[in-house]
C-alpha positions in Angstrom: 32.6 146.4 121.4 29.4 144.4 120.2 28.0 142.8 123.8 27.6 138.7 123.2 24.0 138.2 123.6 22.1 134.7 123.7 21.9 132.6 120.2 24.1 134.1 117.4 21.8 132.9 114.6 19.1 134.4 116.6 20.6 137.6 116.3 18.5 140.8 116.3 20.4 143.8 117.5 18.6 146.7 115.7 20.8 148.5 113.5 20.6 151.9 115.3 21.8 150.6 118.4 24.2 148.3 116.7 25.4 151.8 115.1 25.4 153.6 118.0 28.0 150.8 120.0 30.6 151.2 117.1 30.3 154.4 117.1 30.8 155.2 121.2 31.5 152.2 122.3 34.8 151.3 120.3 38.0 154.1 121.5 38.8 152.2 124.6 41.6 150.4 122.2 42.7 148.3 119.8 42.9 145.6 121.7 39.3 145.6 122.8 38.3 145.4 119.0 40.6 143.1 117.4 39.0 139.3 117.1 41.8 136.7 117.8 40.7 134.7 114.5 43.0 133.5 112.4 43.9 136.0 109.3 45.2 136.3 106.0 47.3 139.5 104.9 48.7 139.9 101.8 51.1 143.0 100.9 52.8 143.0 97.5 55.7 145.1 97.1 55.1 148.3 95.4 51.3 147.8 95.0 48.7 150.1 95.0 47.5 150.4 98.8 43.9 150.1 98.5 42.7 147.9 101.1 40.2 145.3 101.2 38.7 143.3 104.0 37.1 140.5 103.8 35.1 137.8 106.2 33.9 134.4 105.5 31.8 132.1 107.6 34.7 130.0 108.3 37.9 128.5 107.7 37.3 125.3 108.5 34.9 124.5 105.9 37.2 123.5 102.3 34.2 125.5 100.6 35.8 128.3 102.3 39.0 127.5 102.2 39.3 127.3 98.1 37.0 130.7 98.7 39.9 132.6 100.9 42.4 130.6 98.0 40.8 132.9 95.1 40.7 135.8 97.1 44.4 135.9 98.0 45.6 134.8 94.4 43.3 137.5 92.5 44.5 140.5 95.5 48.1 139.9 95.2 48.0 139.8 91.4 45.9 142.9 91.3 47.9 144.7 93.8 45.3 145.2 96.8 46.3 144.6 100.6 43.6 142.2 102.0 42.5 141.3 105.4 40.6 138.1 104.9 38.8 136.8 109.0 37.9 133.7 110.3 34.1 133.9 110.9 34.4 130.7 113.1 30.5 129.6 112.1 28.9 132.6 114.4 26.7 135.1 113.5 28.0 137.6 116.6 31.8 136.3 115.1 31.2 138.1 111.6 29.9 141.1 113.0 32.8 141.5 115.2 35.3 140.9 112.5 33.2 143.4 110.3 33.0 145.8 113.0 36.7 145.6 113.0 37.7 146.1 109.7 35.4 149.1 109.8 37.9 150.3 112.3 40.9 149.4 109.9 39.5 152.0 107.8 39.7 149.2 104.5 38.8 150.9 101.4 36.1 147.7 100.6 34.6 145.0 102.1 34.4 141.5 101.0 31.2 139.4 102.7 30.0 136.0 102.7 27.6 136.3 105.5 26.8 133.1 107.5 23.1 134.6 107.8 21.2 136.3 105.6 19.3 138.4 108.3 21.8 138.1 111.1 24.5 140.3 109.1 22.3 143.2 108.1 23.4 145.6 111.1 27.3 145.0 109.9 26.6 145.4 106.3 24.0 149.2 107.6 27.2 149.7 110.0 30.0 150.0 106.5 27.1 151.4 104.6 27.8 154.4 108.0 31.3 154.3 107.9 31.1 154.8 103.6 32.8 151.3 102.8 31.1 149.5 100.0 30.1 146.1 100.4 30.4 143.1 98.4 28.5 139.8 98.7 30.1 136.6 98.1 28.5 133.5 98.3 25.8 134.3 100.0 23.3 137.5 99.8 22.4 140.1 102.9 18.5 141.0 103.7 19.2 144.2 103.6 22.2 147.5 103.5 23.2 148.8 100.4 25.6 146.7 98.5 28.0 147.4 95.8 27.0 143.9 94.1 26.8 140.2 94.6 29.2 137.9 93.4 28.5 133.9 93.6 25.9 130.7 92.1 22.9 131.8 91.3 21.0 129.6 94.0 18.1 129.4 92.5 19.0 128.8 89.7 21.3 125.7 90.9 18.1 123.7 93.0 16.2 124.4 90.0 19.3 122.5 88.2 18.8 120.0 91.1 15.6 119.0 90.7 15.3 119.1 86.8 18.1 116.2 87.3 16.1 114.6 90.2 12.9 114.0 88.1 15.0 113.2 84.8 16.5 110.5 87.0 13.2 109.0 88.8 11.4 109.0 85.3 7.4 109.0 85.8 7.2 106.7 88.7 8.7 109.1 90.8 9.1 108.5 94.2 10.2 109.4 98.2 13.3 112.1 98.6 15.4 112.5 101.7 16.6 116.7 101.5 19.8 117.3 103.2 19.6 121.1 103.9 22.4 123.6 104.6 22.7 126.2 107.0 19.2 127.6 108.2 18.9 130.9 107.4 21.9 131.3 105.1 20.6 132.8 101.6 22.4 129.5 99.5 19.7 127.4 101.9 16.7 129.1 101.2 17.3 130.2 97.6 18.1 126.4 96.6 15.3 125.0 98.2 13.2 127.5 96.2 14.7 126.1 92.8 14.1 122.6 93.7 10.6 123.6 95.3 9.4 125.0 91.9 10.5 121.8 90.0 8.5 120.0 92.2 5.3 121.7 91.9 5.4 120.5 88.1 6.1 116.7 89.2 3.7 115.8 92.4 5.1 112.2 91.6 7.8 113.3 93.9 7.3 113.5 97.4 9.9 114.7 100.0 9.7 112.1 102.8 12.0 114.0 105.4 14.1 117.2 105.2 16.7 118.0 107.8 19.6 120.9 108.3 23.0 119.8 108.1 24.5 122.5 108.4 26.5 122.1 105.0 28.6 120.1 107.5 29.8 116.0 106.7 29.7 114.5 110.3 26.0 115.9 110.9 24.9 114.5 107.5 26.2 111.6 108.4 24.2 111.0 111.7 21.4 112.5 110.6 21.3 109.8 107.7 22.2 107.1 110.3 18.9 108.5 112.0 17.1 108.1 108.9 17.9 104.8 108.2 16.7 103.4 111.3 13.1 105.8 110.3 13.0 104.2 106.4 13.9 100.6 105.6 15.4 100.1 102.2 13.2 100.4 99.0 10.9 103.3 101.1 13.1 106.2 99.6 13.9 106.5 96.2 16.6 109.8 96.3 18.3 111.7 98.6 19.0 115.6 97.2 21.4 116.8 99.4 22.3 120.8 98.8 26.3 120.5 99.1 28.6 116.6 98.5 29.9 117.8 102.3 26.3 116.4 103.0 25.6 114.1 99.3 28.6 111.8 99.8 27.9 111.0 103.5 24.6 110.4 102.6 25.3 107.9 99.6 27.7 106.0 102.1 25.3 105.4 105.1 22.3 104.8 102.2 24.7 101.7 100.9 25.8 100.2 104.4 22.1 100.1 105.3 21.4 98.3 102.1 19.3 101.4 100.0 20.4 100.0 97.1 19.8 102.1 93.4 18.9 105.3 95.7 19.5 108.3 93.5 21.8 111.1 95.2 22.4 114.6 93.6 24.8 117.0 95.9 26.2 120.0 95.1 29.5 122.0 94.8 31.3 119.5 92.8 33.9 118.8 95.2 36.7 116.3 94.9 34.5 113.8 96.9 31.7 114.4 94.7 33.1 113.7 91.4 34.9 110.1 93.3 31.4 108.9 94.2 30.0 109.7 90.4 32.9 108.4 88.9 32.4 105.2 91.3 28.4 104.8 90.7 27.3 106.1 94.3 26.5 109.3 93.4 24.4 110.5 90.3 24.9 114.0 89.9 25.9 117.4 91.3 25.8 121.2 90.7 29.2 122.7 90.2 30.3 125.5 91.9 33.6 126.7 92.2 34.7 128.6 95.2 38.3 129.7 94.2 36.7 131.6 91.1 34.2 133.2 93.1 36.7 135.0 95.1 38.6 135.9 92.7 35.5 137.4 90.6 34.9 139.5 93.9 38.1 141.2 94.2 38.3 141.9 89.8 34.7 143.3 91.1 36.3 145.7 93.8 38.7 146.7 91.8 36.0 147.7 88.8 34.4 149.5 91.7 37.7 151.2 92.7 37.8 152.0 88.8 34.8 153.4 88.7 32.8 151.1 86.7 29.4 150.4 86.3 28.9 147.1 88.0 25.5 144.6 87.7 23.3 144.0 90.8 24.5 139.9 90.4 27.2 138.9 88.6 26.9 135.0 88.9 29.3 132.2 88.2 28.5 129.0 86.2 26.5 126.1 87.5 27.2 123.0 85.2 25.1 119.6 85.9 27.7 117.2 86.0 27.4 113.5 85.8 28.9 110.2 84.5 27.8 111.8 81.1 30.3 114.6 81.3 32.3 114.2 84.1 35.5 114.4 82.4 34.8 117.4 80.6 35.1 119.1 84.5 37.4 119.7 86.9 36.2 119.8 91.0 35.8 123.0 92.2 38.5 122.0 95.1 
């Protein structure tokens, strides 16, 4: 067993010693190793038995949820057992539920990793055990992996800001950036895009950036906190880096009387496209969750096939508005 030690996003077992516990430390029995979280099994008659784990950040999260959604439609109709675990938003969580599909013997694993750095000692510990690892979602610091499979991050805040400054015009103005999980590779990569729009437009200024964790109810205090710092007419946008975060956002913006504040989210999640389609929301990056899970397991099974298989193999990140809106569907 992995000991619980302080902070799980502090996390920083080395990857030796990490090793070295799942190696001696795991034959005192099963039920030692095996995490209580919720799973997902799926079995179809007469299918090939490859087996493939996989472990999200969370089920509670409808990100996640459409996520686990793709993964169980595209295993079943491919034939592939899979073993999908309940993260529970913890670092130490993950590494258990890798730790014990390791044990399971699965034949691939499937990982969207809460944190980038925190996950690196599971993702060394299959690279030990010979299971190849795919990303989903969100990128590893390190291990070897098969391939990643998601939104090219980057690629989506540089989509973000391109529709930011389009919006403000040449006056510019004060932004309000709703962050997502610290740490977490979607965080950092898509405040990087937006980061290298605004180099190129110093008319735009972010007033205050927070971390809300992806999460509705702490975007939606942390805005309540920000409207007591800014009276109306001081901000001009709020870019918020998933509508979990954008829609809150628009509503406590409007109740405090912020009226014409732009608001770009991402995802393009049911909630999302309402608040376009209703004039609260301007814009958001579309990502959809059920098709990234099902990309990653037609990815394990080119794997298991023996294909040759690019280092990314990213999904599509439309900018969708009141433009276009009913060209889309949400993502979930």
């Amino acid at each position: 067993m992995i000991p619980t030690i302080a902070k799980a996003q502090k996390f920083s077992l080395p990857a030796y010693l990490f090793l070295a516990l799942l190696v001696s430390g795991c034959g005192g029995g099963g039920s030692e190793t095996s995490p209580p979280a919720p799973q997902s099994n799926t079995t179809p008659a007469g299918a090939a038995k490859k087996r493939i784990g996989a472990v999200l950040p969370m089920f509670s999260h409808p990100f996640f949820v459409a996520q686990k959604k793709g993964l169980e439609e595209k295993a079943a109709e491919l034939g592939f057992e899979i073993d999908i675990r309940d993260g529970q938003d913890d670092d130490l969580k993950q590494i258990s539920q890798v730790e014990f599909l390791i044990q399971k013997g699965v034949d691939l694993l499937i990982l969207c990793p809460r944190d980038s750095e925190a996950l690196v000692p599971a993702v060394e510990a299959a690279n030990k055990a010979k299971i190849p690892v795919i990303t989903l979602n969100r990128r590893v610091a390190g291990g070897e992996v098969v391939c990643y499979v998601g939104a090219d991050d980057r690629a989506g805040g540089v989509a973000q800001g391109e529709a930011l400054a389009k919006s403000l015009g040449a006056k510019g103005g004060k932004v309000i950036y709703l962050q997502g999980t610290q740490g977490s590779s979607p965080q950092r990569s898509r405040k990087e895009g937006l980061d290298e729009v605004l180099k190129k437009h110093p008319e735009i200024v972010i007033a205050d950036s927070r971390f809300a964790d992806f999460q509705e109810d702490k975007a939606k205090s942390m805005m309540t906190d920000l409207a007591q710092r800014f009276q109306p007419g001081q901000i001009q946008a709020i870019v918020a880096q998933a509508d979990e975060m954008a829609v809150p956002a628009a509503e406590v913006a409007s109740e405090k009387g912020w009226k014409g504040v732009i608001v770009i989210g991402f995802n393009g999640n049911r909630d999302g496209f309402e608040a376009i389609k209703a004039g609260k929301m301007s814009a958001t990056v579309l990502q959809d969750a059920a098709v990234q899970g099902r990309k990653s397991v037609e990815a394990a099974h080119d794997h298991f096939s023996g294909k040759s298989l690019g280092k990314d193999i990213y999904t599509e990140l439309p900018v969708v508005d009141s433009s276009n809106i009913d060209k889309y569907q949400p993502a979930y």
